[in-house]
C-alpha positions as CSV (number, residue, x, y, z in Angstrom):
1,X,-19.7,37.1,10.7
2,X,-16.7,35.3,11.8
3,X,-15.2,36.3,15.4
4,X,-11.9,35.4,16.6
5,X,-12.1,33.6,19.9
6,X,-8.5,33.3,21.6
7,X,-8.3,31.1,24.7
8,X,-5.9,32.5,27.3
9,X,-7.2,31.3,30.0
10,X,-4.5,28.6,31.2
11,X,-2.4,28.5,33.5
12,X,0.9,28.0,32.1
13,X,2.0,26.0,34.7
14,X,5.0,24.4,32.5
15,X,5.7,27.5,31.4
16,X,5.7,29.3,34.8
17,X,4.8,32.3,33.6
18,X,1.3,33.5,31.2
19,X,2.4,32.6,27.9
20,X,0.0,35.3,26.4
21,X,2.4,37.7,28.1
22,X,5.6,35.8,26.4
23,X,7.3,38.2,23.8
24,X,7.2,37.0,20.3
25,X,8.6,39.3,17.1
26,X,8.9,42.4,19.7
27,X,5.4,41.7,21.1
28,X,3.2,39.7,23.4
29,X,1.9,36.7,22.3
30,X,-1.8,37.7,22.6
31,X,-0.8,41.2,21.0
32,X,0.3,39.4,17.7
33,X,-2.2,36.8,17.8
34,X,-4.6,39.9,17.5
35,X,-3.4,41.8,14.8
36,X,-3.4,38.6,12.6
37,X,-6.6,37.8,13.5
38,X,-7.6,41.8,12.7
39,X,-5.1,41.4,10.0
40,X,-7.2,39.0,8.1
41,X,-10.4,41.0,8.6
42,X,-11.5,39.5,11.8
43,X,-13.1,42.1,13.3
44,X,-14.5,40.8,15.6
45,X,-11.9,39.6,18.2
46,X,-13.1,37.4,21.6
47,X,-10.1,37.1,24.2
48,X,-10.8,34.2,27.4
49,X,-8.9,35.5,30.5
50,X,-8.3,32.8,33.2
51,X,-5.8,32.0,35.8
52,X,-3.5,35.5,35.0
53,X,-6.4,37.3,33.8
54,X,-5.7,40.2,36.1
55,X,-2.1,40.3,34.8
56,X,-3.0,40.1,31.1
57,X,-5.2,43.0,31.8
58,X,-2.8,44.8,33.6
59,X,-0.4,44.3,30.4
60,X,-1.9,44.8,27.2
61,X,-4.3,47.1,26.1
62,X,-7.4,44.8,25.5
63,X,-9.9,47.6,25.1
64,X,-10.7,47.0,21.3
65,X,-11.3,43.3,22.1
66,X,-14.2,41.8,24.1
67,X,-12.5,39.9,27.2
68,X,-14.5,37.5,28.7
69,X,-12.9,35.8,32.2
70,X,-13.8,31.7,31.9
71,X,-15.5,30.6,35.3
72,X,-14.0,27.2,34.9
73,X,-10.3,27.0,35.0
74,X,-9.9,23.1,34.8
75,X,-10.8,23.4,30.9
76,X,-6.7,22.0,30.7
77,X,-5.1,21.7,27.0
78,X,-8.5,23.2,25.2
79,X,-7.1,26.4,26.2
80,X,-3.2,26.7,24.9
81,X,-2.1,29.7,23.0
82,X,-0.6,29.0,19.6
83,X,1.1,30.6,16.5
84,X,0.6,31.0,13.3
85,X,1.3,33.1,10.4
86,X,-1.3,35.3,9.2
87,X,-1.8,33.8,5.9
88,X,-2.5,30.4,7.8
89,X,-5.7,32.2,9.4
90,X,-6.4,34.2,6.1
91,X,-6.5,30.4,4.6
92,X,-8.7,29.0,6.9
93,X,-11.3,31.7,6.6
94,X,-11.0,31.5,2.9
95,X,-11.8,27.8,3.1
96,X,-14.7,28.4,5.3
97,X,-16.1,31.0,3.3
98,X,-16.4,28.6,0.4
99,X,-18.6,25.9,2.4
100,X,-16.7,23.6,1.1
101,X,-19.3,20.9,1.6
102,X,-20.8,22.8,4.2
103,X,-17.9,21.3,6.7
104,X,-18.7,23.1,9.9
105,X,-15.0,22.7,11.3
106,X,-11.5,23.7,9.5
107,X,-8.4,22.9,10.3
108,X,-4.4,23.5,8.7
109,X,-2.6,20.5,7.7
110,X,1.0,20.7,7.3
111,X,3.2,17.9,6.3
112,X,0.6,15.8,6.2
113,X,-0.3,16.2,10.1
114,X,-3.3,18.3,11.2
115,X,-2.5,21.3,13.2
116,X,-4.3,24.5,15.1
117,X,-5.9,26.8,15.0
118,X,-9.0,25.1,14.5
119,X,-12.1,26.9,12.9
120,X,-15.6,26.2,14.1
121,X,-18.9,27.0,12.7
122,X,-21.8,27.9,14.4
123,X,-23.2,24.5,14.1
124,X,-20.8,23.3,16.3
125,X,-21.0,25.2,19.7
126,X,-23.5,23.3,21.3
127,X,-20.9,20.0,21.1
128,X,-17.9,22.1,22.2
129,X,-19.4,23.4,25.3
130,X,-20.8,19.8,25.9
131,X,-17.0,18.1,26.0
132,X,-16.6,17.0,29.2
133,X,-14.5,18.8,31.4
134,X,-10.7,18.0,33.3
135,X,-7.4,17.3,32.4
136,X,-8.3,13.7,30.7
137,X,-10.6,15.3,28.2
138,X,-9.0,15.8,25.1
139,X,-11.5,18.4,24.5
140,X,-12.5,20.0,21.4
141,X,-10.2,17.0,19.5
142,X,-13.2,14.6,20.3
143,X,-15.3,17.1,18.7
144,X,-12.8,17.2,15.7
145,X,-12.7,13.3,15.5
146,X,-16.2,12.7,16.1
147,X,-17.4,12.9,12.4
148,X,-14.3,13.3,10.2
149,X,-17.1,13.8,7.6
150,X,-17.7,17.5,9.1
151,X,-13.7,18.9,8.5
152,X,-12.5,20.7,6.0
153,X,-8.3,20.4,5.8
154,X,-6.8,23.3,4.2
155,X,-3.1,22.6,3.4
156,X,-0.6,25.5,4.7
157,X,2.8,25.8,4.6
158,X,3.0,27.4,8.3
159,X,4.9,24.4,10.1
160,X,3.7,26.6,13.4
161,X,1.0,25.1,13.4
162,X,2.7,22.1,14.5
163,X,4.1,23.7,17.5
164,X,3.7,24.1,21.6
165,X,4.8,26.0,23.1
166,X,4.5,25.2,26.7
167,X,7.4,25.0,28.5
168,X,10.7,27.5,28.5
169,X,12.6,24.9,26.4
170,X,9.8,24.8,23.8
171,X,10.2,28.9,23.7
172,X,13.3,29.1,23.8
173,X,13.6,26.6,20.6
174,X,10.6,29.0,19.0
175,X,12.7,32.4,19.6
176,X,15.5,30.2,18.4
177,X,14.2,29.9,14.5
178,X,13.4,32.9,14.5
179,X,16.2,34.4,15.0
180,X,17.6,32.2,12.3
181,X,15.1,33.2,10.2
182,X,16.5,36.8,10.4
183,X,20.0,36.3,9.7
């Protein structure tokens, strides 16, 4: 079984406000990030609460989701929010259903230029947890680049998965093309 683990657990400290909470297409972040991953046939769905974890909960209906608050909260970058369309996570599943090579770790390339969400197997927990913690780590990117020989890249035509979205410029510019992409 495949389970959906969203990281929400930052601070959002460039953002000055949770961006799980941000709205996106009429909803919260997290909200949407859910029903893709539930769109897709992850049932399964895994949400790590951290600095506004009380907030979050306060906000959003979480009941049909395991929550799970994270008892470190200098994890730094490993735990941005990001967006994708759900075919980009219907993709990535797909290519990790077919083993390509047995490749324990897939990722979305678009334009040439890897991107997230990044999908882990099993096989690879024990190295995650190990990445050293703080701000300097790059986190689960040294697991990534460790043995390029273990990822799968799955071209998508999401440029999304490109994106931050960390400060209100960066959101601003997101709810931007959006509405662009509307007219």
């Amino acid at each position: 079984m495949i389970a959906a683990i969203i990281l929400a657990a930052g601070e959002s400290s460039r953002m000055g406000q949770p961006k799980a909470l941000l709205t996106y297409r009429g909803e919260p972040f997290l909200v949407s990030i859910l029903k893709a991953c539930y769109a897709v046939g992850l049932v399964r769905r895994v949400v790590v609460l951290g600095h506004h974890a009380d907030k979050v909960l306060s906000s959003i209906d979480l009941s049909d989701v395991t929550t799970v608050r994270s008892e470190d909260l200098t994890v730094g970058p490993i735990g941005s929010i990001r967006h994708v369309a759900t075919a980009t996570v219907a993709a990535l599943i797909d290519g990790f259903r077919s083993g390509e090579e047995g490749r324990p770790i897939v990722l979305p390339v678009h334009a040439g230029r890897r991107g997230h969400p990044v999908l882990f197997g099993r096989a690879m927990f024990d190295e995650l947890l190990a990445v050293p913690k703080g701000s300097e780590s790059e986190g689960a990117r040294s697991v990534v680049r460790a043995d390029p020989g273990r990822v799968f890249m799955v071209p998508v035509d999401d440029p999304a998965v490109l994106e931050d979205c960390n400060t209100p410029e960066e959101y601003r510019d997101l709810l931007g093309r959006e509405n662009q992409l509307g007219e």
